[in-house]
C-alpha positions in Angstrom: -123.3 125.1 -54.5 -125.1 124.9 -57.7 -128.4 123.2 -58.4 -128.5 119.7 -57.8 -127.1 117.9 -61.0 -127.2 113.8 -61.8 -124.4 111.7 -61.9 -125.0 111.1 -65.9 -125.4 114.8 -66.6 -121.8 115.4 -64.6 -120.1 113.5 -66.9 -121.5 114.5 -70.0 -120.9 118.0 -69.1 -117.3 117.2 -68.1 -116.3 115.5 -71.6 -117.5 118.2 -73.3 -115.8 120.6 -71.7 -112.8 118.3 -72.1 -113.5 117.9 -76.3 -114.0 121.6 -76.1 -110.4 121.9 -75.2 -109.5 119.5 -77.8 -109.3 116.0 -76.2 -111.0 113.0 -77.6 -111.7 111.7 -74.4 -113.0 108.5 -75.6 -111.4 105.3 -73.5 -112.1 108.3 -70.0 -115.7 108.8 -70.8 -116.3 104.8 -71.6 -115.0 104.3 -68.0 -116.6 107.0 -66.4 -120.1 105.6 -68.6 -118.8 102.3 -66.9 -119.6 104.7 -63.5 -122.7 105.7 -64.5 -124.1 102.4 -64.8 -122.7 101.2 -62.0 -124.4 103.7 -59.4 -127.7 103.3 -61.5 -127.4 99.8 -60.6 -127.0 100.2 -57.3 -129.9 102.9 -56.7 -127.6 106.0 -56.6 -128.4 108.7 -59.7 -127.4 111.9 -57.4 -124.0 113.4 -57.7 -124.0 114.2 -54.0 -125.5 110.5 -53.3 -122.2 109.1 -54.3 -120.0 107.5 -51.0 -116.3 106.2 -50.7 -117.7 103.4 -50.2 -119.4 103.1 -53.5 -116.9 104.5 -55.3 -114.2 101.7 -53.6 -117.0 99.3 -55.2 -117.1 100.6 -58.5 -113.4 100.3 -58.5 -112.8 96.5 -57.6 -115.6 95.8 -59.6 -113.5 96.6 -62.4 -110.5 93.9 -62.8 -107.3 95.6 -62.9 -104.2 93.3 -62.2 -102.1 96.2 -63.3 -100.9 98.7 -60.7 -100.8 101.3 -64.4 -104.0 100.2 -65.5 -106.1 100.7 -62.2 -104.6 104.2 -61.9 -105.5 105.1 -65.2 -108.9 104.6 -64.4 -108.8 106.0 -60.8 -107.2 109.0 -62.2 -109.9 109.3 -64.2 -112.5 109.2 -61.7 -110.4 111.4 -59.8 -110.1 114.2 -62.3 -114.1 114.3 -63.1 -115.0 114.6 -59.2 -112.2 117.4 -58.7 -113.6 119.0 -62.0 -117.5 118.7 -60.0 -115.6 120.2 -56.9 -114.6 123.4 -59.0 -117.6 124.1 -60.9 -119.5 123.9 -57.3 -121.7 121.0 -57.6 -120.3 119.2 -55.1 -118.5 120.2 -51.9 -115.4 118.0 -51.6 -114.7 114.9 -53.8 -115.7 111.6 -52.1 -112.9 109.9 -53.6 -110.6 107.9 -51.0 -108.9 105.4 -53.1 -104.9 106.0 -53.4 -103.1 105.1 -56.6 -101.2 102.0 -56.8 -97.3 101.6 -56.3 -95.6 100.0 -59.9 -92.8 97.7 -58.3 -92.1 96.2 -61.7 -92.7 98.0 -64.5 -91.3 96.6 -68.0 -89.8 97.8 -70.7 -91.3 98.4 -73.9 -89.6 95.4 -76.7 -87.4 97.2 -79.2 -87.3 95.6 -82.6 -83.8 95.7 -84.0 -83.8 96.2 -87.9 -83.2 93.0 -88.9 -86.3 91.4 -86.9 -88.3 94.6 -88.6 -87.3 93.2 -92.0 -88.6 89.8 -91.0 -91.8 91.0 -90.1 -92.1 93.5 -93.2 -91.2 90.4 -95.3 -93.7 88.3 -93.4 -96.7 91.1 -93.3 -95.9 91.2 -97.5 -96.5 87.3 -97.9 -100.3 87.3 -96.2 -102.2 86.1 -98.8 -105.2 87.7 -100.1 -109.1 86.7 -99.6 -112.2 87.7 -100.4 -112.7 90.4 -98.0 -109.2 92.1 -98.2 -107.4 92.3 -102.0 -103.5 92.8 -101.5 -103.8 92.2 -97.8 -99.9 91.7 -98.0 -98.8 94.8 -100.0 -101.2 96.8 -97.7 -100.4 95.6 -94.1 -96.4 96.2 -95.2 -96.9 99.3 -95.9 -98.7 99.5 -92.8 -96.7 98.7 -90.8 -93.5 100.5 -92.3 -94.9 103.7 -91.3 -95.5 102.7 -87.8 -91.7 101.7 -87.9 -89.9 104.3 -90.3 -92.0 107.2 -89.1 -93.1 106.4 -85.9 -97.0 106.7 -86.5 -99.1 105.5 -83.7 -101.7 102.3 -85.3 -104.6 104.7 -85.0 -102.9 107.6 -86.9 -101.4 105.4 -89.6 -105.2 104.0 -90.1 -106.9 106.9 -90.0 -104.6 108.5 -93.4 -106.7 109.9 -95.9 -104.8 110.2 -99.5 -105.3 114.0 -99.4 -102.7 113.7 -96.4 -99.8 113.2 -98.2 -98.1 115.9 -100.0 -95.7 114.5 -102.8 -93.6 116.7 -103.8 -92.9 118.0 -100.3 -92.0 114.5 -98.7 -95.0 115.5 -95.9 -97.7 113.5 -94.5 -100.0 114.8 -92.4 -101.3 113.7 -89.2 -104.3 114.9 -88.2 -106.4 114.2 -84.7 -103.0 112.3 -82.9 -102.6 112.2 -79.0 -104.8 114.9 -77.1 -106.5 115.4 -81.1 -103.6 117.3 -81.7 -102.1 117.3 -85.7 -98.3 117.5 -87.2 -96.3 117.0 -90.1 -94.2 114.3 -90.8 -91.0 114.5 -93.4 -89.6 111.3 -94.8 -87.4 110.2 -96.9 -87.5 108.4 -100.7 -87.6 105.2 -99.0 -91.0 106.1 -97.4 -91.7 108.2 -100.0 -92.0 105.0 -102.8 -93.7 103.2 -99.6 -96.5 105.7 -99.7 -96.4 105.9 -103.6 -97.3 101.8 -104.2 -100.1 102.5 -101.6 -102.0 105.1 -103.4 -101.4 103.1 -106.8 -102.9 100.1 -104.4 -106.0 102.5 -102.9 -106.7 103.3 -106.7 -107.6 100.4 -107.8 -109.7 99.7 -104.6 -112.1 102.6 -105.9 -112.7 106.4 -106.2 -109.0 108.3 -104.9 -110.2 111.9 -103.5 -108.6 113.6 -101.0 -110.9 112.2 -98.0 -110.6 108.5 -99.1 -109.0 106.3 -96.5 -104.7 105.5 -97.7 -105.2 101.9 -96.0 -108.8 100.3 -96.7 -109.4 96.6 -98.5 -112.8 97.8 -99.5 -112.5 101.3 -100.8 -114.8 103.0 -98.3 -113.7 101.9 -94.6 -110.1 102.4 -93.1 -108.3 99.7 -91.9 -109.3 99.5 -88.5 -106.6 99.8 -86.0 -107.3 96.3 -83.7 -107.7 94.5 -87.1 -104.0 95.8 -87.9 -103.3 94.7 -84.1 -104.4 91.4 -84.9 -102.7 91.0 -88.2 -99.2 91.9 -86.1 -99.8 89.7 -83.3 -100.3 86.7 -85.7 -97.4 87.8 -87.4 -94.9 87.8 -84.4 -96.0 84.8 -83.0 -95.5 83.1 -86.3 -92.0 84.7 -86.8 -91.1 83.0 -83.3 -90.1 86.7 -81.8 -90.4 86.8 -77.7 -89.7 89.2 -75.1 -86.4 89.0 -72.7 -87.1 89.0 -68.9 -88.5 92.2 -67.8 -89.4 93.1 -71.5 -92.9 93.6 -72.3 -94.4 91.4 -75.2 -94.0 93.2 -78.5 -97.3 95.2 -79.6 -97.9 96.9 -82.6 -97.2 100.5 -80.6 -93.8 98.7 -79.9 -92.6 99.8 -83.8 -93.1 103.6 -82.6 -91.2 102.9 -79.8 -88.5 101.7 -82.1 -88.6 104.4 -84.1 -88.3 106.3 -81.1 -84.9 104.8 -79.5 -83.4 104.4 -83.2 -83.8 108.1 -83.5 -81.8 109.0 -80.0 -79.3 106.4 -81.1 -78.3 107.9 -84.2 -77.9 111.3 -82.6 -75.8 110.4 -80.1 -73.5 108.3 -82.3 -73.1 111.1 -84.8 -72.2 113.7 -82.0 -75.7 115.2 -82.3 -78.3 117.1 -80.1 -81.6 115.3 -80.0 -84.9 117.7 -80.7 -86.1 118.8 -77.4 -89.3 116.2 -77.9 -87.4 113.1 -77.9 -86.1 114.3 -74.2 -87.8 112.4 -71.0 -89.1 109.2 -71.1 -87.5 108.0 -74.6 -83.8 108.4 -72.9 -84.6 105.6 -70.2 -85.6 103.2 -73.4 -82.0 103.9 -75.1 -80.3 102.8 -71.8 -82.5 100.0 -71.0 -81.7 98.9 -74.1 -78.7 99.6 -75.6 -77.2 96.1 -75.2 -80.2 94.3 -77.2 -79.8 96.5 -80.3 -77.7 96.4 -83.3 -77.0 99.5 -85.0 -80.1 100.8 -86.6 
């Protein structure tokens, strides 16, 4: 075995190594920081100090009435201690805990296009205040990308104006799921989406290619949970609720949409769809098909 390390120093060596292969690793190392303080607390600082026990403690200790959620984070508690087992500083992971069985999952909601029109409409009649000029116009086009391109909240926040490429029809789409970045075509309807939202972001200040695509102060980007916010309140006003067995609509429930319009249209027209909208996505289209109008 190696030399004896600390619990602390074990994680932070294990999310680097993790960025270094080009994860984020952000919501993994909160929870494993979560750990950290939780042995500290309870007079334990050694990696080779730490118990099943302990770790069963540290696990109810955090409230998770979701079988998914509880075995995102014991999957990630599992993944660091197998990582310790293989650089040799410990001898076998302590970790007993087994994952939870899902016995009810839900479905993600599926906006149809005429509910996406209401809530484009709605998001365009916010009014302004002092803190966010052409709230409306902004949150939109906003959300139209989440919904005509299929942008997760976080990437369609994050845009910086030297991401889109104009005469090409391209955004791009930098630091996505596992930091990974892509191009994204659209069409003229996006295209003149993305057009009134620089002509918006110039008059909010200075337009160089860094410069945030969505901010209400010309510095900042519109942060993601504010956008989250803004669609909740938006929903609930528009009276929109989730079937039986239907998870409540969220904000990452337009990409979804985007997702099952896209297999719909292929196999109407006879089509093949790309090998990256195979798996998971095909179990949304038959789930469902009956709920949706042609989109």
């Amino acid at each position: 075995m190696s030399d004896r390390q600390s619990i602390d120093q074990a994680v932070a060596r294990f999310v680097s190594h993790k960025r270094a292969l080009g994860r984020k690793y952000r919501t993994q190392e909160t929870a494993l920081r979560l750990l950290v303080r939780f042995t500290g607390q309870h007079g334990v600082c050694w990696l080779d100090e730490l118990t099943p026990a302990l770790l069963e403690d540290f696990l109810a200790s955090r409230p998770r009435s979701r079988p998914r959620s509880f075995n995102e984070l014991l999957g990630v508690v599992r993944c660091w201690l197998d990582w310790a087992v293989g650089q040799q500083l410990l001898e076998a992971s302590p970790l007993r805990a087994r994952r939870r069985r899902a016995t009810a999952d839900r479905i993600p909601y599926i906006f149809d296009i005429d509910q996406a029109r209401r809530l484009l409409d709605a998001a365009a009649a916010l009014p302004d205040n002092s803190r966010a000029p052409e709230r409306g116009a902004t949150y939109r086009a906003l959300f139209a990308l989440c919904y005509g391109l299929g942008l997760r909240a976080g990437e369609a926040c994050g845009l910086r104006a030297g991401d889109v490429d104009s005469q090409r029809s391209l955004l791009v789409v930098r630091g996505g799921k596992f930091g990974k970045s892509r191009l994204v075509p659209h069409g003229p309807r996006i295209d003149a989406v993305i057009a009134g939202q620089l002509e918006r972001r110039a008059r909010c200040g200075p337009l160089d290619e860094n410069a945030p695509l969505f901010t209400f102060d010309g510095s900042g980007s519109v942060h993601p949970c504010t956008a989250s916010q803004t669609f909740h309140r938006l929903v609930s006003e528009l009276g929109i609720q989730a079937p039986d067995g239907v998870s409540p609509p969220t904000l990452h429930s337009l990409r979804h949409s985007f997702a099952v319009g896209c297999l719909l249209r292929f196999y109407r027209q006879g089509s093949t769809p790309p090998p990256g909208f195979i798996g998971s996505r095909r179990s949304w289209v038959t789930s469902t098909r009956p709920r949706l109008r042609c989109i």
